[in-house]
C-alpha positions as CSV (number, residue, x, y, z in Angstrom):
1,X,-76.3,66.6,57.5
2,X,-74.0,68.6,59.6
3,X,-72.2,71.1,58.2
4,X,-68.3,70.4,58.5
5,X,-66.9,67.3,58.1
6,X,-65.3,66.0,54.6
7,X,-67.6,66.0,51.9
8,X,-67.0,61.9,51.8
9,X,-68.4,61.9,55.8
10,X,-71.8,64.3,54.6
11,X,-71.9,62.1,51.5
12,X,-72.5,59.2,53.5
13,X,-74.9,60.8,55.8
14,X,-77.1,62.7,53.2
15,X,-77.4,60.3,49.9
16,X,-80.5,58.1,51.1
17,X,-82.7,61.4,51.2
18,X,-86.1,61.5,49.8
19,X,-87.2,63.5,46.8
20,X,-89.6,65.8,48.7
21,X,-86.9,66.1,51.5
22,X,-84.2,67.5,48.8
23,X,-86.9,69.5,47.0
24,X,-87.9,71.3,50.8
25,X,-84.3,72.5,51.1
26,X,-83.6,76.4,50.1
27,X,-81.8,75.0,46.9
28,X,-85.0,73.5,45.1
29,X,-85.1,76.0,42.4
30,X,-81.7,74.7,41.4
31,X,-82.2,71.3,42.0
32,X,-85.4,71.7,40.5
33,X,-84.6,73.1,37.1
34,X,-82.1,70.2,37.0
35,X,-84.3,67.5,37.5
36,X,-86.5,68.8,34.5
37,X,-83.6,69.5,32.2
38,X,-82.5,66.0,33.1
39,X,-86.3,64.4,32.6
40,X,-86.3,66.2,29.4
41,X,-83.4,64.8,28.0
42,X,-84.2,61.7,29.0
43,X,-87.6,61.8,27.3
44,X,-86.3,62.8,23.9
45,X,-83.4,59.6,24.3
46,X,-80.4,61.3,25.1
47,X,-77.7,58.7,26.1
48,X,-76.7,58.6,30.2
49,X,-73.0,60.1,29.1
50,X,-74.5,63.1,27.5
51,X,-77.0,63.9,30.5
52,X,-74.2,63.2,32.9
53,X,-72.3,66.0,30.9
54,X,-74.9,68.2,30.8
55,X,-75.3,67.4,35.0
56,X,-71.3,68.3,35.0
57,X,-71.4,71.8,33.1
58,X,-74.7,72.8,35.2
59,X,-72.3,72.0,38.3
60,X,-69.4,74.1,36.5
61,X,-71.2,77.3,36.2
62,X,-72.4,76.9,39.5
63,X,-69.4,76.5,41.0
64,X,-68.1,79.3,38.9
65,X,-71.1,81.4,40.5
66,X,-70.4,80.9,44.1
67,X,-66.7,81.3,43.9
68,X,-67.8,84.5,42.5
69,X,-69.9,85.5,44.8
70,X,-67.5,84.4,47.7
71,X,-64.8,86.6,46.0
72,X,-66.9,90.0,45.5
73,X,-69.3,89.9,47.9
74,X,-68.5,90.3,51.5
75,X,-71.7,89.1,53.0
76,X,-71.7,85.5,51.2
77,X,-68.3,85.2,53.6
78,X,-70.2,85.3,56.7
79,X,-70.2,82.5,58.8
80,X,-73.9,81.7,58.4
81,X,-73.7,81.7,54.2
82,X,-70.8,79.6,54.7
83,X,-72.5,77.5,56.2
84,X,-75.3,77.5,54.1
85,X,-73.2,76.9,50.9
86,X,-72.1,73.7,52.8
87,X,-75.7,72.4,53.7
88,X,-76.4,73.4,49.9
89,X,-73.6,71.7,48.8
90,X,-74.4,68.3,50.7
91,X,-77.8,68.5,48.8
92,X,-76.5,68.8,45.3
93,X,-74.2,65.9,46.2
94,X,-77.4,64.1,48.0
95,X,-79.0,64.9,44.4
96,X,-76.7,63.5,42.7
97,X,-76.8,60.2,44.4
98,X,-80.6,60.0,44.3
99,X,-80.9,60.6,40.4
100,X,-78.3,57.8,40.0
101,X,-74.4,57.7,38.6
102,X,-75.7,56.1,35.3
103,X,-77.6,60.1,34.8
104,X,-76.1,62.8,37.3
105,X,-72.6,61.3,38.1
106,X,-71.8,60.3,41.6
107,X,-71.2,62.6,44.4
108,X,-67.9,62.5,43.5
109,X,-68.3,63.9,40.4
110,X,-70.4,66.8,42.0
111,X,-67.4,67.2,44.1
112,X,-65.1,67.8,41.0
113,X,-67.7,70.0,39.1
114,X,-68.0,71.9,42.9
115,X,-64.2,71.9,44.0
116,X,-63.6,75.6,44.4
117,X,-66.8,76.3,45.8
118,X,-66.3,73.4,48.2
119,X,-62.6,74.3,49.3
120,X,-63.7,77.7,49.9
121,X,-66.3,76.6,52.2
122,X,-63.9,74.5,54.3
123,X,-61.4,76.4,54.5
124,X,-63.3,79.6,55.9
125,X,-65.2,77.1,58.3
126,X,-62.1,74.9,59.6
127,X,-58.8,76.1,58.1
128,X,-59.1,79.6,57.8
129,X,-58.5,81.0,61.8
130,X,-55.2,78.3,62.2
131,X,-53.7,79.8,59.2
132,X,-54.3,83.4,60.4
133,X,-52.6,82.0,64.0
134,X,-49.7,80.5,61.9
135,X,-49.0,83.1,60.0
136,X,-49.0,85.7,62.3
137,X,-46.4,83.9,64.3
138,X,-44.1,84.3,60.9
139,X,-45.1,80.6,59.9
140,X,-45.3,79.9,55.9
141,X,-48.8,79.1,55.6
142,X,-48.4,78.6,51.4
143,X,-47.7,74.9,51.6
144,X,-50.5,74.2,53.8
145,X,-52.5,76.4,52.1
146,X,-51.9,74.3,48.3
147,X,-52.5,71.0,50.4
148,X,-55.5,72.4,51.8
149,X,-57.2,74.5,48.9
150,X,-55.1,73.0,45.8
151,X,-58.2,74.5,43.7
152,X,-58.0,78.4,44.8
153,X,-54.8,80.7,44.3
154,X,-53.2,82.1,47.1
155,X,-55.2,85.9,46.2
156,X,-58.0,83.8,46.0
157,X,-57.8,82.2,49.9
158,X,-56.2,86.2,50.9
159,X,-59.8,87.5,49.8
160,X,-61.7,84.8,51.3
161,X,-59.7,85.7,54.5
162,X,-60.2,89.4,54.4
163,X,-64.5,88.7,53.7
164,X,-64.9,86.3,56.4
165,X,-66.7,87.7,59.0
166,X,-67.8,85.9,62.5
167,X,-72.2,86.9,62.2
168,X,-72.9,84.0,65.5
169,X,-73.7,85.7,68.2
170,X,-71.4,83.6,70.9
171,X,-70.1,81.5,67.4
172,X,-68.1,78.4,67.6
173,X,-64.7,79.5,67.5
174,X,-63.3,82.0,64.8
175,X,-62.9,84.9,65.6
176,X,-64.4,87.9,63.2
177,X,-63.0,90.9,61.7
């Protein structure tokens, strides 16, 4: 699962994974407390729909969380969290494909549920030094920028810009503040 990529590439390369393999990542409490809500409501007959809803709104206030925390707090900008919100990301969406579409939703559906959260990521790993390039040479980064990040505002992307922060010593590319 390497970080990068579009989440349709890390789909592909994570869904397969074991149980034990997705609980050993740094995300099991979460992916955890999932499994037994979802268990649960299966056990008491709740219809697939409903648990996939339930699956969707758990992925909601997550995503809500993260963008959150990427917004107020300047050390979930670092490249290193970044890239730990990715890896995390990828096993949510790995989660998702082990527990089934008929209870959890595809990946795709994680992808909705996780689309700010996932934008973010992206764009402070891949998009974010080009449009600090373009725009310093008086180009109008806005429409890439929508294309890009469709999800965030533009105050939300001008944060995530101003947080990010290079912490790899001798980091691939991007330079930090």
């Amino acid at each position: 699962r390497a970080p990068g990529g579009s989440p349709r590439a890390s789909d592909a390369a994570s869904a397969p994974r074991s149980y034990e393999e997705l609980m050993a990542s740094p995300w099991q409490g979460l992916l955890g407390g999932l499994s037994n809500v979802l268990e649960t409501l299966r056990g008491e007959g709740a219809p697939p729909p409903a648990c996939r809803a339930v699956v969707a709104a758990a992925l909601r206030v997550l995503d809500a969380h993260l963008i959150n925390a990427l917004m107020l707090r300047r050390d979930c900008c670092s490249t290193s969290a970044v890239r730990a919100l990715e890896a995390g990301l990828a096993d949510v969406r790995a989660w998702c494909a082990y527990v089934g579409p008929d209870w959890a939703g595809d990946p795709a559906d994680a992808d909705a549920a996780l689309e700010h959260a996932s934008q973010a990521a992206r764009y402070l790993l891949a998009g974010r030094d080009d449009c600090v390039r373009r725009a310093a040479k008086g180009f109008d980064v806005g429409p890439d920028l929508r294309r890009a990040c469709p999800a965030l505002t533009l105050d939300q992307v001008y944060r995530l810009t101003e947080h990010h922060h290079d912490d790899w010593i001798g980091g691939s590319g991007g330079g930090g503040d």
